[in-house]
Backbone as CSV, one residue per row, in Angstrom:
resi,resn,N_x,N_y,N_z,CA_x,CA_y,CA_z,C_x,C_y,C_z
1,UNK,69.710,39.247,-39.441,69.368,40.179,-40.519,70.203,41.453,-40.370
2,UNK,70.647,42.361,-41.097,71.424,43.268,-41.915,70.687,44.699,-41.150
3,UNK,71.138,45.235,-40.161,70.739,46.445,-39.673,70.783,47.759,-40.947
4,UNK,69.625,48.371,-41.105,69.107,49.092,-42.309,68.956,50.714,-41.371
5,UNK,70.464,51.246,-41.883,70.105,52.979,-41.483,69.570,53.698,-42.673
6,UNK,68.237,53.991,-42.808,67.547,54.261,-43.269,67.888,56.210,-43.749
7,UNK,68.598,57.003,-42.664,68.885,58.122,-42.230,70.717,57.700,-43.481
8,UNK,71.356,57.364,-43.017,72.313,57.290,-44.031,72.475,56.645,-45.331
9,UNK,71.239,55.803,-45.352,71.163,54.976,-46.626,72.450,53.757,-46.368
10,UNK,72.814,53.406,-45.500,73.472,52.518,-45.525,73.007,51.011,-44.307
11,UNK,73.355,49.959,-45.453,72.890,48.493,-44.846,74.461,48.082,-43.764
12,UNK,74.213,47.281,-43.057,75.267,47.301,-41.967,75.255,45.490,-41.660
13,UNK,75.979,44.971,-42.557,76.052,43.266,-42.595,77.048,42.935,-41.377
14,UNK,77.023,41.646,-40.932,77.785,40.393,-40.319,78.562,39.221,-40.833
15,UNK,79.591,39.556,-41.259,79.995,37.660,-41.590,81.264,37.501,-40.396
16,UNK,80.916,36.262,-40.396,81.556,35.617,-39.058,82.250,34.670,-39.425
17,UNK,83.423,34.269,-38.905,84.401,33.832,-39.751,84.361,32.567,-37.702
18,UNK,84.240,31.335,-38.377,83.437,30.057,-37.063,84.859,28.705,-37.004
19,UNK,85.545,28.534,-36.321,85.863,27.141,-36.478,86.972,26.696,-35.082
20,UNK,87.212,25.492,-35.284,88.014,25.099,-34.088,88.872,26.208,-33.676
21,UNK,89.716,25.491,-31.794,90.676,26.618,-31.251,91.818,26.507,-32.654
22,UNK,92.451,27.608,-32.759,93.700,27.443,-33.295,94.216,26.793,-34.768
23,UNK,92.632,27.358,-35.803,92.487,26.705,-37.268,92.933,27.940,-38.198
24,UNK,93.140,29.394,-37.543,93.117,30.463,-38.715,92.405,31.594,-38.590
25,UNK,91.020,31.507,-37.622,90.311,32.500,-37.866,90.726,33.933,-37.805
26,UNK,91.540,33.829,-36.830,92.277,35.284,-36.270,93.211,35.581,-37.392
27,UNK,94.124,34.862,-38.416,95.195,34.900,-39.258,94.249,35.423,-40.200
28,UNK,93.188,34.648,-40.923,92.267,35.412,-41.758,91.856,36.766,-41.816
29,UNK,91.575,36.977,-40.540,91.232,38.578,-40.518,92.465,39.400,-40.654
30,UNK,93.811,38.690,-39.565,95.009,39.918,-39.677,95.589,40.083,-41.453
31,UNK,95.290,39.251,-42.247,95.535,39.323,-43.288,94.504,39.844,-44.235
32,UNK,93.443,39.904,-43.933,92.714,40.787,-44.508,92.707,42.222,-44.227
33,UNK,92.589,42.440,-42.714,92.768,44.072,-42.111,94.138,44.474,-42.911
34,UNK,95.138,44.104,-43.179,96.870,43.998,-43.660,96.465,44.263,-45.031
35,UNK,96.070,43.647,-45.855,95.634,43.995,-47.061,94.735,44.507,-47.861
36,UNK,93.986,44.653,-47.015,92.818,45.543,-47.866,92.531,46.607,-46.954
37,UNK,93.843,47.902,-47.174,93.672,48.683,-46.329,92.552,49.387,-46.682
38,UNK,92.143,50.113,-48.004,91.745,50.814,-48.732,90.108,50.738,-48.207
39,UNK,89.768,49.068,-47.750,88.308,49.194,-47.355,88.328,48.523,-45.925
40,UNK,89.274,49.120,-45.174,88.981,48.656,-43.568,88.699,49.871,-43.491
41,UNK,87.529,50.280,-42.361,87.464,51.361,-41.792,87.550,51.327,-40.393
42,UNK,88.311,51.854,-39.607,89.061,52.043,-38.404,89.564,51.025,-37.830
43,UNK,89.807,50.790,-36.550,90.804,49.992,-35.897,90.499,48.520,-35.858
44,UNK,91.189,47.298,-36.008,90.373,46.166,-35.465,90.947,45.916,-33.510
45,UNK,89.103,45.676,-33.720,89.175,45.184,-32.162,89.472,43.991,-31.506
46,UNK,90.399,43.687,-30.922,90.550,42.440,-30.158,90.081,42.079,-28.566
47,UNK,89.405,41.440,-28.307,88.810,40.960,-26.742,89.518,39.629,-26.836
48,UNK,90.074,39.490,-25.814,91.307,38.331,-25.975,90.281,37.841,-24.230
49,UNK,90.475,36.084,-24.544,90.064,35.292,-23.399,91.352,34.493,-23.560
50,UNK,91.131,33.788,-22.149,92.434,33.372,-21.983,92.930,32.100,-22.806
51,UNK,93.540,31.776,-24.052,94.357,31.309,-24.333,93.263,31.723,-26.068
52,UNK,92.833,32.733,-26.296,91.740,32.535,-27.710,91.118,34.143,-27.919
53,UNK,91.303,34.780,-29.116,90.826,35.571,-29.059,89.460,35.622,-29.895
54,UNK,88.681,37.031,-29.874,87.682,37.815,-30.543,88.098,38.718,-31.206
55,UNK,88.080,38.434,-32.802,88.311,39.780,-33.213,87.197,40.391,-34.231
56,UNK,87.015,41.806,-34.258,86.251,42.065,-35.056,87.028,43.806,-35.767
57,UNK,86.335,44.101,-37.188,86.630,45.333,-37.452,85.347,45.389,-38.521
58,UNK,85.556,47.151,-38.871,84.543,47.241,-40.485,85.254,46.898,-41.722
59,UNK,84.376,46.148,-42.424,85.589,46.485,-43.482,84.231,46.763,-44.931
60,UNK,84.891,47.227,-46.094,83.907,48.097,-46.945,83.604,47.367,-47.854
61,UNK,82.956,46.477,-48.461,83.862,45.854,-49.857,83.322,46.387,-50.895
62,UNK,84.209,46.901,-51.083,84.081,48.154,-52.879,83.971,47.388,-54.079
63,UNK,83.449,47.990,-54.702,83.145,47.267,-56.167,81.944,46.205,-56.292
64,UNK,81.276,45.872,-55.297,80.167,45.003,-55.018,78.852,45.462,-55.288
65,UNK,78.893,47.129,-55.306,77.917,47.692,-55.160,76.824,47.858,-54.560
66,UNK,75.512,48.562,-54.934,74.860,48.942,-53.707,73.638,47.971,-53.599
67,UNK,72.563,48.151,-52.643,71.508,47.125,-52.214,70.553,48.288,-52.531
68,UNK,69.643,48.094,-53.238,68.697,49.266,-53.576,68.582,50.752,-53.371
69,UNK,70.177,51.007,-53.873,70.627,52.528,-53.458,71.274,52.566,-52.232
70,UNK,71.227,51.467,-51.458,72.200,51.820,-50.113,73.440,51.180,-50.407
71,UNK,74.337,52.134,-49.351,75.919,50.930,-49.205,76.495,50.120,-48.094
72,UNK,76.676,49.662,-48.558,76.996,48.552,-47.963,78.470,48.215,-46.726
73,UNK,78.362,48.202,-45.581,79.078,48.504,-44.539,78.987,46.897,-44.224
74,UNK,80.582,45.979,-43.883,80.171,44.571,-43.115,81.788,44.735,-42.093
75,UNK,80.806,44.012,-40.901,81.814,43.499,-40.249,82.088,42.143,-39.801
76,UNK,83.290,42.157,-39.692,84.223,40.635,-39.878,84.381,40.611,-38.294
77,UNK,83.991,39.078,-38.070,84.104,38.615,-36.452,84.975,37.850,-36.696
78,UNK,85.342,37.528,-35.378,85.725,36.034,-35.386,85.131,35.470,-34.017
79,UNK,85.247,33.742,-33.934,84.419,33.886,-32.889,85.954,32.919,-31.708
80,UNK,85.713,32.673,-30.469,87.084,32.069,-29.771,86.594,30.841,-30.183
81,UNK,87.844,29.543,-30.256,87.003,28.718,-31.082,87.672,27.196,-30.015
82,UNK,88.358,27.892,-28.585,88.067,26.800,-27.577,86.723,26.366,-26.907
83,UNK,86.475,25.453,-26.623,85.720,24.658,-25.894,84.567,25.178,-25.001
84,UNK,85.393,26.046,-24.065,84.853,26.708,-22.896,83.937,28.103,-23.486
85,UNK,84.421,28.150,-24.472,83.816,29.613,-24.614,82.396,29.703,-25.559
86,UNK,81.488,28.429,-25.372,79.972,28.368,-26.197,79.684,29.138,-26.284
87,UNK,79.283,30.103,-25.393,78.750,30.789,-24.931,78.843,31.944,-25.912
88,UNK,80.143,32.537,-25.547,80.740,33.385,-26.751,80.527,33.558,-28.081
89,UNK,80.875,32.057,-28.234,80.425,31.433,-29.883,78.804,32.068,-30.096
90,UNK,77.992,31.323,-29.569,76.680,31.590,-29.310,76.073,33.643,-29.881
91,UNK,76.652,34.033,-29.171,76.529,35.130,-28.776,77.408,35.936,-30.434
92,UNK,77.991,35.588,-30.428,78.533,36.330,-31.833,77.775,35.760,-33.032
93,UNK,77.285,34.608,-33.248,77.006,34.376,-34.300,75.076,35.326,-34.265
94,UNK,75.002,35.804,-33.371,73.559,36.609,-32.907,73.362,37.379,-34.414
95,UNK,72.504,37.049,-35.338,72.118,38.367,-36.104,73.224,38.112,-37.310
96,UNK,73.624,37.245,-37.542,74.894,36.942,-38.721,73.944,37.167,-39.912
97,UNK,74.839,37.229,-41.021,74.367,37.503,-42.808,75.412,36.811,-43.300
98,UNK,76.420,36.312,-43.092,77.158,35.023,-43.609,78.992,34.641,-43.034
99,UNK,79.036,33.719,-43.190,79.559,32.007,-42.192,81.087,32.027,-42.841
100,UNK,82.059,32.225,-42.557,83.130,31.436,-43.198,83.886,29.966,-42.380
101,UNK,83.088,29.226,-42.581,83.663,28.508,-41.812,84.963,27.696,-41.685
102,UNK,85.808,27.832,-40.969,87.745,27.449,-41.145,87.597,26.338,-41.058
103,UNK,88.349,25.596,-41.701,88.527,24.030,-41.216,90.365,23.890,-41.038
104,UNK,90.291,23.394,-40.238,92.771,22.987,-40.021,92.765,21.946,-40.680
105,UNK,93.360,22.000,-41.395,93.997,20.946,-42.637,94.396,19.320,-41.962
106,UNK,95.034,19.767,-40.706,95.793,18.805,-40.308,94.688,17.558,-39.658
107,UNK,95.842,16.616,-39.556,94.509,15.313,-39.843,94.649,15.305,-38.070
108,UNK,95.413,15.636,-36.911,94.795,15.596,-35.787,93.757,16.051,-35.258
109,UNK,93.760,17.287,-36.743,92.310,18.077,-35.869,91.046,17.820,-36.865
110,UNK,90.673,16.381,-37.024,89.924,16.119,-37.914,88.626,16.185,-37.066
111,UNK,88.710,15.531,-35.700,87.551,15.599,-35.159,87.029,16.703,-34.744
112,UNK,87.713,17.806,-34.123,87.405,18.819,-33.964,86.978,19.719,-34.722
113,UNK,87.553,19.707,-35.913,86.435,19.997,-37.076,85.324,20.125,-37.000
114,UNK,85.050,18.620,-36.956,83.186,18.249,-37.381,82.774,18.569,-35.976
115,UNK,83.291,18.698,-35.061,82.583,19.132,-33.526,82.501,20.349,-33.814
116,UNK,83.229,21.485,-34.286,82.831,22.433,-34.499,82.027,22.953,-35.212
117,UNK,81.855,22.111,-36.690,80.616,22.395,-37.464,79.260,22.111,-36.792
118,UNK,79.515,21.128,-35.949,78.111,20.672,-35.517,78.018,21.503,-34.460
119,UNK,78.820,22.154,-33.751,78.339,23.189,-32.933,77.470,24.639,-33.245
120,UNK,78.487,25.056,-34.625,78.120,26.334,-35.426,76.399,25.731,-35.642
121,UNK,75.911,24.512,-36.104,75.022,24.240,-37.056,73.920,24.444,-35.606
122,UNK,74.055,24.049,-34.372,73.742,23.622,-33.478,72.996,25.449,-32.677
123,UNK,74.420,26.145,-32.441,73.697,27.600,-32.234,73.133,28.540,-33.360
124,UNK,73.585,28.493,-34.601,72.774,28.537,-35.640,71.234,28.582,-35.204
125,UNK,70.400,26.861,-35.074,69.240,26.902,-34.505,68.559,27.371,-33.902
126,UNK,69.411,27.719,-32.590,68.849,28.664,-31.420,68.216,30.166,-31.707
127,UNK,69.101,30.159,-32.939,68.674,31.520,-33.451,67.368,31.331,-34.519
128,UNK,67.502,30.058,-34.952,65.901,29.854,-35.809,66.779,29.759,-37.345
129,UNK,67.994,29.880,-37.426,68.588,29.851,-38.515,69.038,28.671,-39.124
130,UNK,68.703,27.982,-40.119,69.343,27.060,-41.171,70.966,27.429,-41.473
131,UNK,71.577,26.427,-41.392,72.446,26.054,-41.942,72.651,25.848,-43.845
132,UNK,71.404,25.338,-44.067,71.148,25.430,-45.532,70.891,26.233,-46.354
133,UNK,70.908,27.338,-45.022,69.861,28.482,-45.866,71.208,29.971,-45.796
134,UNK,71.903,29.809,-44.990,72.772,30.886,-44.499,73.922,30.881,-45.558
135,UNK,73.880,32.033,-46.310,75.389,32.070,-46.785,76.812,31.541,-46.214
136,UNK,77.081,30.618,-46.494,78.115,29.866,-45.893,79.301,29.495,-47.221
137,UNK,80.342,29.542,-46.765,81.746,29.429,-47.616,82.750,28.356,-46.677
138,UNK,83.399,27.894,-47.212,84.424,27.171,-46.185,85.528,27.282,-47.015
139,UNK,86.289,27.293,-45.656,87.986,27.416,-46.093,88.757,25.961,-45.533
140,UNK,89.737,25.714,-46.102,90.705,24.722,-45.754,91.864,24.849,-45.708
141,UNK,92.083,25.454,-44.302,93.549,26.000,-43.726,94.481,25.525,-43.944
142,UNK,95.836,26.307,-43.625,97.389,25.765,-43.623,97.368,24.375,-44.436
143,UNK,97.045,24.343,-45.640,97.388,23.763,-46.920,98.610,24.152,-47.123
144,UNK,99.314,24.983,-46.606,101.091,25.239,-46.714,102.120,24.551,-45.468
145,UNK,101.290,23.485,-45.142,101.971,22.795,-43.935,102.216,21.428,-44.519
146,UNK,102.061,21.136,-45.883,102.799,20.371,-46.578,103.631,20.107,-46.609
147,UNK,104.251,21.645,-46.840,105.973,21.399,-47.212,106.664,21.083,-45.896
148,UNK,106.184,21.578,-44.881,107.146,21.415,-43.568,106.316,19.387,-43.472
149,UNK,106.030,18.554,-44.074,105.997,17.360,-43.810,105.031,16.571,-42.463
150,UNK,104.044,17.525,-42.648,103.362,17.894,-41.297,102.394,16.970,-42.141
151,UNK,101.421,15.655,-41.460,100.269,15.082,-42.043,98.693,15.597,-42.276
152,UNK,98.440,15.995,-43.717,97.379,16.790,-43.829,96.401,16.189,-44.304
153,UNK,94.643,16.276,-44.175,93.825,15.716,-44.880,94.376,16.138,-46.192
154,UNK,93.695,15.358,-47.446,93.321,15.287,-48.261,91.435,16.387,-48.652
155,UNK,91.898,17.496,-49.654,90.925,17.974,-49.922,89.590,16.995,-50.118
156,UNK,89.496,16.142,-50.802,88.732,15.782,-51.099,88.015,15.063,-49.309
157,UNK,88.888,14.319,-48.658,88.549,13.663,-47.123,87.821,14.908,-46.824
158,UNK,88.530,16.481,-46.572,87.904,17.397,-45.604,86.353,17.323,-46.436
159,UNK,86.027,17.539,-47.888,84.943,18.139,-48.247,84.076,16.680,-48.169
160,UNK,84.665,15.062,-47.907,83.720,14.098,-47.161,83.167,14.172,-45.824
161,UNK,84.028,14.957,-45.015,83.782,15.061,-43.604,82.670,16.305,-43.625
162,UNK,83.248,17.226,-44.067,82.603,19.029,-43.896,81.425,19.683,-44.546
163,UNK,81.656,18.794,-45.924,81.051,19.177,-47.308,80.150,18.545,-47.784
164,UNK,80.193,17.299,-47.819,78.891,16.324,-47.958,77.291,16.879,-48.501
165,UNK,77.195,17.486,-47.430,75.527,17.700,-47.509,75.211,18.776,-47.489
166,UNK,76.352,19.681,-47.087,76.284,21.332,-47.522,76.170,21.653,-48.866
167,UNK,77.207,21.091,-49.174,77.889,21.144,-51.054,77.735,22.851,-51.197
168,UNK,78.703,23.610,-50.484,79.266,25.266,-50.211,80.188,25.188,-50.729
169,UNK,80.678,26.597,-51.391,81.940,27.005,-52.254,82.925,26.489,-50.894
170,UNK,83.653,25.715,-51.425,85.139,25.840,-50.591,86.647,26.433,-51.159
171,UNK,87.489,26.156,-50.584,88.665,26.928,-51.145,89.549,26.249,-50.138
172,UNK,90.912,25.693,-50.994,92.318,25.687,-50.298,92.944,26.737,-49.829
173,UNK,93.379,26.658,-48.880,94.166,28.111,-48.287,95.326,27.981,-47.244
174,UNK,95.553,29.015,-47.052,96.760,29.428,-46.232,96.805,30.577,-45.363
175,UNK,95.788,30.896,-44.603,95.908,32.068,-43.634,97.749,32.556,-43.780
176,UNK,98.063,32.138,-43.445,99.959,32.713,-43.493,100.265,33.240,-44.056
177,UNK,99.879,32.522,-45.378,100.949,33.527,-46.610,99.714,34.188,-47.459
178,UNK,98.385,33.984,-47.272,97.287,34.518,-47.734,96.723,34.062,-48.598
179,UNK,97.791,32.948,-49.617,97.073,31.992,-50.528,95.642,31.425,-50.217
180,UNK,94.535,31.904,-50.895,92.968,31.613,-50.745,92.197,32.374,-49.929
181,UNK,92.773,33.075,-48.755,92.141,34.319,-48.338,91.044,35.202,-48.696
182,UNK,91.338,36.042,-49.983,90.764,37.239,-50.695,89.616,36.234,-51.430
183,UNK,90.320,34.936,-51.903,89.113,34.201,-52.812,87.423,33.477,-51.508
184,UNK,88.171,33.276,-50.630,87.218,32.989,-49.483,86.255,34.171,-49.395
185,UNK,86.427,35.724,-48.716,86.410,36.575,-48.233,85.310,37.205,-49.619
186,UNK,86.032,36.919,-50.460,85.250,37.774,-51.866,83.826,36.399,-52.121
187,UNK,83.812,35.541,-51.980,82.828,34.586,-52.363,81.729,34.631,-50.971
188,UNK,82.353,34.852,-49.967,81.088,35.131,-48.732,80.832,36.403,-48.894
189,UNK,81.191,37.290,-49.191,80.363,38.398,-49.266,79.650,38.616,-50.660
190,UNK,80.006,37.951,-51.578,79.073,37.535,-52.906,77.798,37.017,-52.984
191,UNK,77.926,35.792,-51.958,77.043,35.218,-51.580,75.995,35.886,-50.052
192,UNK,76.383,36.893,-49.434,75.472,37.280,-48.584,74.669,38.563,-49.529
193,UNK,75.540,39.135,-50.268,74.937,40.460,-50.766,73.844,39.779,-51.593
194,UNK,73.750,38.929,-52.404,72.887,38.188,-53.319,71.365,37.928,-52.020
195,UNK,71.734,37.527,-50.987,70.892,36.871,-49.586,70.523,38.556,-49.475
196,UNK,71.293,39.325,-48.847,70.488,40.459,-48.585,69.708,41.427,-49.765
197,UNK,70.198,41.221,-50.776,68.970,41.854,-51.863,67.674,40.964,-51.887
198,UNK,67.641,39.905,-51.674,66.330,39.165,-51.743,65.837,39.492,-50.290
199,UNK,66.363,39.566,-49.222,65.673,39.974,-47.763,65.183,41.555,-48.399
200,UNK,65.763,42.487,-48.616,65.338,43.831,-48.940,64.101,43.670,-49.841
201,UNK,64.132,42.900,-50.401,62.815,42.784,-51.995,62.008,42.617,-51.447
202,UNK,62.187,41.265,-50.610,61.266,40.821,-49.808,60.292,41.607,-48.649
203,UNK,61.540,42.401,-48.145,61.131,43.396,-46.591,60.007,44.527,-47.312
């Protein structure tokens, strides 16, 4: 849930950006911090483990408007998305308000994929949290690894493997060149602000 400074009038969200080692998550953010200078507010932080990082910063998103007179402050994680680091994973997704979850295009990393969804879905629980219930978006990375002749799922395969039973906004993309980025990024925070006005109504 959405830390509520009551003293500044401002709500203070989480979206966490979840998926295998080496699918985008980190490219997502440097291309968001890169382009939307106007609503990052201060530095992004990196905690680097060894071969995977953590990154997080604020960022503002303007034009979304407010939650019953307050504004709206979110920060963008990422979580390390090797093997060794559950724990980590675990621990960042603590207290989330919504999911972007990366998927790598490429068909070697098909299994790792769904190991990773089922992991996210898996510490999710621990926290008492649905998967069904959590603002969740998915992306489908380096879709620009086409042209270099590199073997890629098929959109439709990833959203049989990923998508099935979620049935979540997805999006083709390209961490690299940013193609689907802003459309990812703008639809999870669409979808959490909608989640946190009904928690506020509710509260």
């Amino acid at each position: 849930m959405a830390v509520v400074n009551i003293r500044n009038r401002e709500i203070e969200a989480k979206i966490v950006y979840y998926g295998c080692g080496r699918c985008g998550k980190t490219t997502n953010l440097e291309y968001i911090f890169k382009s939307y200078k106007k609503q990052v507010s201060g530095d992004m932080v990196s905690v680097t483990t060894e071969g995977d990082r953590t990154l997080f910063f604020d960022f503002l998103p303007l034009g979304l408007g407010k939650i019953l007179e307050f504004d709206v402050r979110v920060q963008l994680y990422t979580v390390p998305g090797q093997v060794q680091y559950s724990s980590t994973r675990k621990l960042v997704l603590k207290e989330v308000d919504g999911i972007v979850f990366v998927a790598d295009s490429l068909e070697i990393r098909r299994k790792k994929n769904m190991l990773s969804l089922k992991d996210m879905n898996d510490n999710l629980k621990k926290y008492g949290l649905s998967i069904f219930k959590i603002p969740l978006v998915m992306q489908f990375n380096k879709r620009d690894l086409t042209k270099q002749g590199l073997p890629l799922m098929s959109i439709d395969q990833m959203n049989k493997d990923l998508n099935h039973q979620l049935k979540v906004p997805a999006f083709p993309a390209s961490a690299v060149t940013g193609e689907g980025v802003g459309a990812t990024i703008k639809e999870c925070l669409k979808l959490t602000m909608i989640s946190l006005r009904k928690q506020m109504k509710q509260g």
